[in-house]
C-alpha positions in Angstrom: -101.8 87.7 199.2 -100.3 84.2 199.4 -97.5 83.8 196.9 -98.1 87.6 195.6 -95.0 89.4 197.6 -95.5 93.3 198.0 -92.8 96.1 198.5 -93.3 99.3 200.0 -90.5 101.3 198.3 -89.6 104.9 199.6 -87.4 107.5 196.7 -85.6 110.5 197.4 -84.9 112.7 194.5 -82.7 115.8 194.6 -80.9 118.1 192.1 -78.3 119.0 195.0 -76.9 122.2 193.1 -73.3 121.2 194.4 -71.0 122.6 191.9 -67.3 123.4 193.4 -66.2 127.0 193.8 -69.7 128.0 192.8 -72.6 126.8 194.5 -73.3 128.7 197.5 -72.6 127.0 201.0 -72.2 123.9 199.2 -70.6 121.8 201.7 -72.7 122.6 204.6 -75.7 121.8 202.2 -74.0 118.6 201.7 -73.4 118.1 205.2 -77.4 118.6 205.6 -78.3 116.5 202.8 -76.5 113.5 204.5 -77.9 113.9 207.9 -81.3 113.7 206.4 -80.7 110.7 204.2 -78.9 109.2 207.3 -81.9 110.2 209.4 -84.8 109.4 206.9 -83.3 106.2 205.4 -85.3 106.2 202.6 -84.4 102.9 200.1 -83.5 104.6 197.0 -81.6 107.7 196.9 -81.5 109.3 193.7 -79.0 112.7 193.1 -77.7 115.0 190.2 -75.3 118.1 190.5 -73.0 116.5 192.7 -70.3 117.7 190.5 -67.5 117.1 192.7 -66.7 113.4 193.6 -64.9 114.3 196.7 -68.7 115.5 198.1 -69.8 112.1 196.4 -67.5 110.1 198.2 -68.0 112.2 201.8 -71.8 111.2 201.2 -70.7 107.6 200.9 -68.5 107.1 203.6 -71.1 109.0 205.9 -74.4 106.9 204.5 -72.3 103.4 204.8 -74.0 102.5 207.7 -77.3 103.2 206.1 -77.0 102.8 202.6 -74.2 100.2 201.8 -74.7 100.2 198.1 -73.7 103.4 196.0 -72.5 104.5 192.7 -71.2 107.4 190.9 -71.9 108.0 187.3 -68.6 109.6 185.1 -68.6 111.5 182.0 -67.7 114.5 180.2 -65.1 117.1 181.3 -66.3 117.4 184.8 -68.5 114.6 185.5 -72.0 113.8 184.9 -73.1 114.6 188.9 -75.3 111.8 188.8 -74.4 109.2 191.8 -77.4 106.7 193.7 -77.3 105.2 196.8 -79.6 101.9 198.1 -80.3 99.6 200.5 -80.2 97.2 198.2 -77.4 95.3 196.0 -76.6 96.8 192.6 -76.3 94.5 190.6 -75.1 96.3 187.5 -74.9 99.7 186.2 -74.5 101.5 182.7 -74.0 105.4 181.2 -75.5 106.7 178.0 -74.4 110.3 177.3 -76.6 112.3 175.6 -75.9 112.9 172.1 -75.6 116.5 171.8 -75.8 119.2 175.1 -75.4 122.4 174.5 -72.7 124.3 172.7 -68.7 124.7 173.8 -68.5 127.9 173.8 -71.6 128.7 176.0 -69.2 129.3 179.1 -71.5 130.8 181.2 -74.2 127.9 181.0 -71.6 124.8 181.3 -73.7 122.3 180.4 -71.6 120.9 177.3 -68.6 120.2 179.6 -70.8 118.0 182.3 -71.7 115.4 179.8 -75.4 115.3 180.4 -76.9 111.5 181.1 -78.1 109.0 181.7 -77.0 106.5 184.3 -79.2 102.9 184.7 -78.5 100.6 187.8 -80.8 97.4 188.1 -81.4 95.6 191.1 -83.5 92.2 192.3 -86.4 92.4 194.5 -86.9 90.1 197.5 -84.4 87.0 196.1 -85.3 87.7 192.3 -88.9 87.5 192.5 -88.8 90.8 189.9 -86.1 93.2 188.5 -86.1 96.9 188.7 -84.4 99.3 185.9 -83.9 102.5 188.0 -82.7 105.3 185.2 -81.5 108.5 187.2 -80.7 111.5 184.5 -80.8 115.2 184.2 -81.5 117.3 180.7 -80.1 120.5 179.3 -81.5 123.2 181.5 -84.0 125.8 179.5 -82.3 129.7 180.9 -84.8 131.4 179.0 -88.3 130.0 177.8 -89.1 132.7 175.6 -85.9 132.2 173.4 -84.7 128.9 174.2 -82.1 128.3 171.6 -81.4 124.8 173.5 -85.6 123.2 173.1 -83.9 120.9 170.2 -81.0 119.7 172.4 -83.4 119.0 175.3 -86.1 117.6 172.4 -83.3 114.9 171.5 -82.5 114.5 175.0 -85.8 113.5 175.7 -86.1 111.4 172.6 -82.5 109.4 173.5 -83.9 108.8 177.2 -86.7 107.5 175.8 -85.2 104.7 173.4 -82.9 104.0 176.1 -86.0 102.8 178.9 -87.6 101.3 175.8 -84.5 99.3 175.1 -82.4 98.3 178.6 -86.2 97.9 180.1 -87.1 94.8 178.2 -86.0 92.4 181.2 -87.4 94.8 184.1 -90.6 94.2 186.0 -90.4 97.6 187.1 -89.0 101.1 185.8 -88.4 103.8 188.4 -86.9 106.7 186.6 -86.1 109.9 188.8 -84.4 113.1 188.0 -83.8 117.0 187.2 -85.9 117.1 183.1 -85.5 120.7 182.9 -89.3 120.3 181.3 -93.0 121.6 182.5 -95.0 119.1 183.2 -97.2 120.3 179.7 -93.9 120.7 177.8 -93.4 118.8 174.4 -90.1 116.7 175.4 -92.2 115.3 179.1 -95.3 114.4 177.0 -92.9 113.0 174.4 -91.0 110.6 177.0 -94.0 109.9 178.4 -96.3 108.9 175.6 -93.1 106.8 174.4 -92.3 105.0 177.1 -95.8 104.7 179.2 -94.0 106.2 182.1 -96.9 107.5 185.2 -96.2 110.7 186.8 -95.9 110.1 190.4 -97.5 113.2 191.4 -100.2 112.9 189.2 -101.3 109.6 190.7 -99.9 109.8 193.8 -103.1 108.9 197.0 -101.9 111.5 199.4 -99.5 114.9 198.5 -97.9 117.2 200.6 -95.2 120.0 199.5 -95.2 123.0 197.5 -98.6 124.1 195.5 -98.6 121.9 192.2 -95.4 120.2 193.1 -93.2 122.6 192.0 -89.8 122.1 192.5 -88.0 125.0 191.6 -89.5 127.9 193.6 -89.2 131.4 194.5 -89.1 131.7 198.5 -85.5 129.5 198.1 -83.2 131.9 199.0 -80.5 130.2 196.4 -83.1 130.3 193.2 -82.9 133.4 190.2 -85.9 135.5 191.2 -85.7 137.3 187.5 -86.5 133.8 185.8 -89.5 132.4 187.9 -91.3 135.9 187.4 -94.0 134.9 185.0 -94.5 132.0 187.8 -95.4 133.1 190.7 -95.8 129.8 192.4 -92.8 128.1 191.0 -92.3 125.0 188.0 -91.7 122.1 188.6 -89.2 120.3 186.8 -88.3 117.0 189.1 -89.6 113.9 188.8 -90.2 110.9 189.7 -91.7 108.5 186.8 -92.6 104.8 186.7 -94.3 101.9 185.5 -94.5 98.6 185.8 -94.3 95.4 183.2 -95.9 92.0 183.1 -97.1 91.0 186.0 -96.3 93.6 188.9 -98.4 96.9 189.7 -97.1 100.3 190.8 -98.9 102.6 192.7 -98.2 105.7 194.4 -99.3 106.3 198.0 -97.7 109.3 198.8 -95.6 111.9 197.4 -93.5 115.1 199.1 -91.1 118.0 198.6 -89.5 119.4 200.9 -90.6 123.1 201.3 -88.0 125.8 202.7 -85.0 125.6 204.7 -84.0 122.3 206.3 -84.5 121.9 209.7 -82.8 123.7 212.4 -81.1 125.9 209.7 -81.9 129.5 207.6 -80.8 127.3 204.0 -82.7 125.0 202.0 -81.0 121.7 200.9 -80.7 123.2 197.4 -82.1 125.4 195.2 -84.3 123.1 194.1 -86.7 120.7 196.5 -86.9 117.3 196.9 -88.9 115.2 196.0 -90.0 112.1 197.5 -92.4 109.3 196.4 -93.8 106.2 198.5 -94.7 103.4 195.8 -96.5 99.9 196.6 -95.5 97.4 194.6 -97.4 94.1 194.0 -96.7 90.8 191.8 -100.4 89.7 190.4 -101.4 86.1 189.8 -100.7 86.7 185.9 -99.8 89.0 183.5 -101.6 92.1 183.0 -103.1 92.7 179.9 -101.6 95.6 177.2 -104.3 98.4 177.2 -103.8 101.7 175.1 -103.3 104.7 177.2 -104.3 108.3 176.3 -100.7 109.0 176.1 -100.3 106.3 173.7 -103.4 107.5 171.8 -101.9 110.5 171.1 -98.1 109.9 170.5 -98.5 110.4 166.8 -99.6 114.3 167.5 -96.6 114.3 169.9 -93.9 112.9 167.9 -95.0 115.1 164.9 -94.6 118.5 167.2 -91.6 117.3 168.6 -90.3 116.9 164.8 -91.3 120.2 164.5 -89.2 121.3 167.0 -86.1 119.6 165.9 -86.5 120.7 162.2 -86.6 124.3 163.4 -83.3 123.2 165.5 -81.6 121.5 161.9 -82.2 124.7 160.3 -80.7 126.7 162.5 -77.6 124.1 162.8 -77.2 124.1 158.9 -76.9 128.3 159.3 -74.3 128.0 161.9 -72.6 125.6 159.9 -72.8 127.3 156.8 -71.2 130.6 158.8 -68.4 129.1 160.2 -67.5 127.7 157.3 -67.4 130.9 155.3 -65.3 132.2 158.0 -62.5 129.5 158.0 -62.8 129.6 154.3 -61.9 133.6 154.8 -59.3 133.1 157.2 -57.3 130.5 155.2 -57.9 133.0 152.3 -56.4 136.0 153.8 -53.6 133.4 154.7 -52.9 133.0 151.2 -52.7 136.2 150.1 -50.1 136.7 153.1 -48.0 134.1 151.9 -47.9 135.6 148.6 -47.1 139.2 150.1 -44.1 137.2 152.1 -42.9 135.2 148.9 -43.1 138.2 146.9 -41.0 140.7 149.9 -38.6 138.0 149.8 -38.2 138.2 146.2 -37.3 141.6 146.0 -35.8 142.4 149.2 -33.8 145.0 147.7 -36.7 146.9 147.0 -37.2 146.9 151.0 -40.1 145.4 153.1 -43.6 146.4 151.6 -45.3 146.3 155.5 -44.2 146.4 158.8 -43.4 143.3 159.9 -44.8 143.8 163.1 -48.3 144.6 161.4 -48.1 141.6 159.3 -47.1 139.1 162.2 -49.9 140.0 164.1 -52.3 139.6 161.0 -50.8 136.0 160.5 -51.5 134.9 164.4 -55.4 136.8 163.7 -55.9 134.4 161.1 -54.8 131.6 161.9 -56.8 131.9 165.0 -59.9 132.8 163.2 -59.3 129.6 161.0 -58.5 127.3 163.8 -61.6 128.8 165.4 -64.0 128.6 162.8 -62.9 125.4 161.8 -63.5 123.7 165.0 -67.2 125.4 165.2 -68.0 124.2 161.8 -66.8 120.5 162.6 -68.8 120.9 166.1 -72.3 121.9 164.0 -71.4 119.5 161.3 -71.5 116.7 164.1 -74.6 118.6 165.4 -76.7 118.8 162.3 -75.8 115.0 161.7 -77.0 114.2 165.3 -80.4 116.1 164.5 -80.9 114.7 161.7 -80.4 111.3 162.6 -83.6 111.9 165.2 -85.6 113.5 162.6 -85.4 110.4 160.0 -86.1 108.3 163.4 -89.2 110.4 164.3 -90.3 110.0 160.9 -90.0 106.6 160.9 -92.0 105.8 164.0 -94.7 108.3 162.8 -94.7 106.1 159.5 -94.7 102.6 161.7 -98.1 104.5 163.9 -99.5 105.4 160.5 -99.7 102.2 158.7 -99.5 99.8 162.1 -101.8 101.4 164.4 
């Protein structure tokens, strides 16, 4: 159509699983991952869990040729893992970390000390005829769905990705958002961002699919993936995306989407444990602005805010007991520290009367508490913070249930 540019844009999205020291056969995966991108050349690359930035910057120097444009997104103790790479310019690029993300002293889950994000990068289309906001992120993961003690993290997760589109979209044409959620597709926090943001699932809409049954992304032929944790799914979950919409005047469809399904090519590993996924979108600039039209998503965001309230109440309660605990326990320490002090003052008073306890005993009980009360202390200024962070979303659900009660 005259005067009506179109773009045929092709995505690559993968959770690349690269984690130093740990991840198994990480930098031949790496290796693989970059001779595909090389040999693919798709026009937006979008990756998380590349946790070390030497891996980052061996990807760059080896996709120069083919993607000159790249950035790597820093935070937290050892780095977000989010980096991009295009064909295109970037012409600007910003971090929001997550508010809370886990706990400290969950060790064996990490996710606290990686800083959980989300990075935007915008770029022109075809000499500024529109703008694309292209959010890449990854949520806290889930470990175990019956008991997930981490549903209100990922709940406010979801809630802080959401008001960040809504917000540092406002001057996009389009909104490409890919990543690692962590979230079923029927899951309260992915009907929550996308009721709230009018995000479109690509693999919902997409023409033409091909990959693993229902688009899972995490399944359990991949030789690198926890059998005991996708047993009560037998095909798999998916929990990559690739979401998008588009504003004013532009359209967004999907013609095609794929994951990759086994090992890579020539090879007995996969590129990660989880698949890739990749999405052909059509873009088009119409003659005038499209029209604002009430989506079932948005028809029902006031039943989805309200359960996802829900959700973070239960996790405020259960923030305020923490807190309450730890508290009690520093308050104990810093008692028994006390009446230690007194026992000294008084040995020291009557020293001719000879020491009351061995002063070995008593040493080691003064290093116990003080550890205990530098311990607890710190836990109960950690779920202060966190119980302050949930209920800041709580009064904010509760005002935009308010705002779709009385403005509807």
């Amino acid at each position: 159509m005259e005067g009506h540019p179109t773009l045929q844009l092709r995505i690559f999205d993968l959770n690349c699983w690269a984690i130093r020291y740990l991840s198994k056969r990480r930098q031949e995966r790496v290796q693989l991952i970059g001779d595909m991108l090389r040999r693919e050349r798709f026009d937006l690359v979008l990756l998380q869990e590349v946790w070390s930035e030497q891996d980052y910057s061996n990807l760059k120097v080896k996709l120069g040729g083919c993607y000159p444009f790249s950035h790597y997104f820093r935070s937290g103790v050892i780095g977000s893992g989010l980096c991009v790479f295009s064909r295109f310019p970037i012409l600007d690029t910003l971090l929001y970390q997550y508010s809370l993300n886990g706990y400290p002293y969950m060790l064996q889950h990490g996710d606290w000390f990686c800083g959980k994000s989300v990075g935007l990068w915008g770029r022109h289309w075809h000499g500024g005829h529109g703008r694309f906001a292209l959010p890449c992120c990854q949520l806290h993961a889930e470990y175990c769905r019956e008991k997930d003690a981490y549903l209100p993290h990922r709940l406010v997760q979801a809630w802080e990705l959401a008001q960040f589109i809504r917000h540092t979209s406002k001057a996009a044409d389009v909104v490409l958002l890919g990543g690692d959620l962590n979230m079923h597709p029927e899951d309260v926090g992915i009907r929550l961002l996308r009721s709230w943001t009018g995000l479109q699932d690509a693999f919902t809409e997409a023409t033409r699919f091909e990959g693993c049954e229902d688009g899972c992304t995490l399944v359990p032929n991949n030789c690198f993936t926890v059998k005991t944790e996708l047993m009560p799914f037998p095909l798999g979950i998916r929990i990559d995306y690739i979401l998008y919409k588009a504003v004013s005047s532009f359209t967004v469809k999907c013609e095609e989407l794929k994951t990759t399904m086994g090992t890579a090519p020539g090879t007995d590993i996969p590129f990660s444990d989880h698949e890739a996924v990749m999405a052909t979108l059509h873009i088009q600039r119409q003659g005038q602005a499209a029209g604002a039209s009430l989506s079932t998503a948005e028809l029902t965001l006031a039943d989805v805010v309200t359960e996802a309230r829900t959700e973070v109440g239960v996790g405020l309660r259960a923030a305020q007991r923490q807190r309450y605990s730890t508290g009690r326990m520093a308050v104990l320490a810093l008692l028994l520290l006390l009446l230690q002090a007194v026992a000294a003052l008084g040995a020291l008073a009557g020293l001719a009367a000879g020491q009351p306890f061995p002063k070995l005993s008593f040493s080691l009980l003064a290093f116990l508490a003080i550890g205990v009360l530098l311990l607890a202390t710190s836990l109960h200024l950690f779920h202060t913070i966190e119980v302050k962070m949930l209920q800041g979303t709580e009064e904010q659900m509760r005002m935009v249930l308010w705002a779709l009660q009385e403005h509807p």
